[in-house]
MIKEMAR-549932 format. One record per residue (C-alpha): chain; x, z, y. Coordinates in Angstrom, 1 decimal. Example, Ala and Ser with C-alpha at 12.3 -4.5 7.8 and 13.67 -1.06 7.14 Angstrom:
// MIKEMAR-549932
<r unit="A" xx="12.3" zz="7.8" yy="-4.5"/>
<r unit="A" xx="13.7" zz="7.1" yy="-1.1"/>
END
This chain:
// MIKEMAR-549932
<r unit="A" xx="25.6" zz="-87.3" yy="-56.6"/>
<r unit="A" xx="24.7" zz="-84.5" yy="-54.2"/>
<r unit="A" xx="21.3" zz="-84.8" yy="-52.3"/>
<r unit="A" xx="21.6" zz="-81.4" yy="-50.4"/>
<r unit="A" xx="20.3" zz="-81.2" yy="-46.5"/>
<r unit="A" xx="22.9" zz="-79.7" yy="-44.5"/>
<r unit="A" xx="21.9" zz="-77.6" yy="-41.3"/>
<r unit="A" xx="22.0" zz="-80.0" yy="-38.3"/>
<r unit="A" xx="24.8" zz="-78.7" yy="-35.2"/>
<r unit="A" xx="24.3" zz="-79.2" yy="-31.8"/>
<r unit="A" xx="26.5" zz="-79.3" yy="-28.2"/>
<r unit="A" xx="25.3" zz="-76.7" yy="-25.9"/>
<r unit="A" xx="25.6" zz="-79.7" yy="-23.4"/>
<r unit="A" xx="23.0" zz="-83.0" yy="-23.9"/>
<r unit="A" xx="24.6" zz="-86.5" yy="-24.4"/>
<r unit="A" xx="23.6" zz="-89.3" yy="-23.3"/>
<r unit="A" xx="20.7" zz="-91.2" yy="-25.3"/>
<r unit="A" xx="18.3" zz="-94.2" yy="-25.1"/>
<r unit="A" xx="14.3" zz="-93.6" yy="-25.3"/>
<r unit="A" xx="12.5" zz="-95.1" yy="-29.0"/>
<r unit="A" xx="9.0" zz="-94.4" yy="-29.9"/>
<r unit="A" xx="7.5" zz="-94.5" yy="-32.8"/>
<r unit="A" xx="4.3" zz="-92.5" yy="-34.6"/>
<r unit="A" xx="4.4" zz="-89.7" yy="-37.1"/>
<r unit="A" xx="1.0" zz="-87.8" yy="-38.9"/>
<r unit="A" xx="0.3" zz="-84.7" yy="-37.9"/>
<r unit="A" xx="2.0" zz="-82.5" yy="-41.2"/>
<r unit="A" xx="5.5" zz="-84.1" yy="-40.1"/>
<r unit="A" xx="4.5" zz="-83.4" yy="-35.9"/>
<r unit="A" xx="4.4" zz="-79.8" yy="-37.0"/>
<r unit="A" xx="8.0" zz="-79.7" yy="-39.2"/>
<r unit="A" xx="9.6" zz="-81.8" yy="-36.5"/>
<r unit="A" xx="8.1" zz="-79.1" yy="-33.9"/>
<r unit="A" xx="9.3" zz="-76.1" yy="-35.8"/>
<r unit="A" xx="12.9" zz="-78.1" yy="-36.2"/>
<r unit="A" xx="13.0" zz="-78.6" yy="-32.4"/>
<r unit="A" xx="11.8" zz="-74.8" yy="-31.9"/>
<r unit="A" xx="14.9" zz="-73.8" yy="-34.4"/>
<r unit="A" xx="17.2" zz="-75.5" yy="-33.1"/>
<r unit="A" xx="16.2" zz="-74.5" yy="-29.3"/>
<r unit="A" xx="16.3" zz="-71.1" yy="-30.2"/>
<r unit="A" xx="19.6" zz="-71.7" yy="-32.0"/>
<r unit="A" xx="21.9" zz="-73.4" yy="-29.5"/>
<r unit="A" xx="19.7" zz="-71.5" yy="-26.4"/>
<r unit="A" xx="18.7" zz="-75.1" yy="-24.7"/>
<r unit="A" xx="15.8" zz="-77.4" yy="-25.6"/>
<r unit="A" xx="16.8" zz="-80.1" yy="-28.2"/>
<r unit="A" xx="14.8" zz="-83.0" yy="-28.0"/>
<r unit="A" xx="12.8" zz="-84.6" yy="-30.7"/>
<r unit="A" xx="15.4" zz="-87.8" yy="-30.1"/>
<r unit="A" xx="18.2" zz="-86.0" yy="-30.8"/>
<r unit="A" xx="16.7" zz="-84.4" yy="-34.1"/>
<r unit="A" xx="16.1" zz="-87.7" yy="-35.0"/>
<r unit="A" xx="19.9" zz="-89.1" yy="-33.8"/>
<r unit="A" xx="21.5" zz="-86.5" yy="-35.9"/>
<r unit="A" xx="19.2" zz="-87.6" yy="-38.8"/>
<r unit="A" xx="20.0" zz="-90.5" yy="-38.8"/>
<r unit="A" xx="24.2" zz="-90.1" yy="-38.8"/>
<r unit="A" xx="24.3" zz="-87.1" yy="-41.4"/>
<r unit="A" xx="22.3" zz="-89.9" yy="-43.3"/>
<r unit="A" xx="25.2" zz="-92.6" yy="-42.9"/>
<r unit="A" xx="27.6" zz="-90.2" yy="-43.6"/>
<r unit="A" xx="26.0" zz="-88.9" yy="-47.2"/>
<r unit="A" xx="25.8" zz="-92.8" yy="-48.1"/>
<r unit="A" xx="29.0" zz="-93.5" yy="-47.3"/>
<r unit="A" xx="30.4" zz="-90.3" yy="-49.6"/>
<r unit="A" xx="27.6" zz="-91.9" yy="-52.1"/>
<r unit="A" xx="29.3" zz="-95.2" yy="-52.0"/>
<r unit="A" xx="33.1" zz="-93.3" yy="-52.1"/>
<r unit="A" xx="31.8" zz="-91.4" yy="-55.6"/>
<r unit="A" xx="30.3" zz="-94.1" yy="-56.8"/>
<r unit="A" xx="33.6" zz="-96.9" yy="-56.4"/>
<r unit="A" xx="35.8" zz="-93.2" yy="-57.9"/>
<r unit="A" xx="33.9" zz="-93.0" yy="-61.3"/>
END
């Protein structure tokens, strides 16, 4: 089983989205501020701590569901 992080993509243009809060310490406020910076800087927009968290959260489903696909193969 692969656990590797693959590099998040964004559209230049932002989708739609719906507004969650929730709290984080301060040592994961800074990565998730130098993620949003990154990414800014990458796709030359701002990218929002919610969609960070959006892609996340489906690259996350998608690595479980190749799990589960291995794991039924062998």
């Amino acid at each position: 089983m692969k656990n590797l992080m693959n590099k998040l993509s964004f559209n230049k243009k932002k989708q739609n989205t719906q507004g969650v809060q929730f709290r984080i310490d301060p040592k994961t406020n800074q990565n998730l501020t130098v993620l949003r910076n990154y990414y800014s800087a990458e796709t030359g927009r701002k990218i929002t701590t919610g969609e960070i968290c959006k892609k996340l959260i489906n690259q996350h489903i998608e690595n479980l569901k190749l799990q589960t696909i291995e794991k039924d193969v062998l």
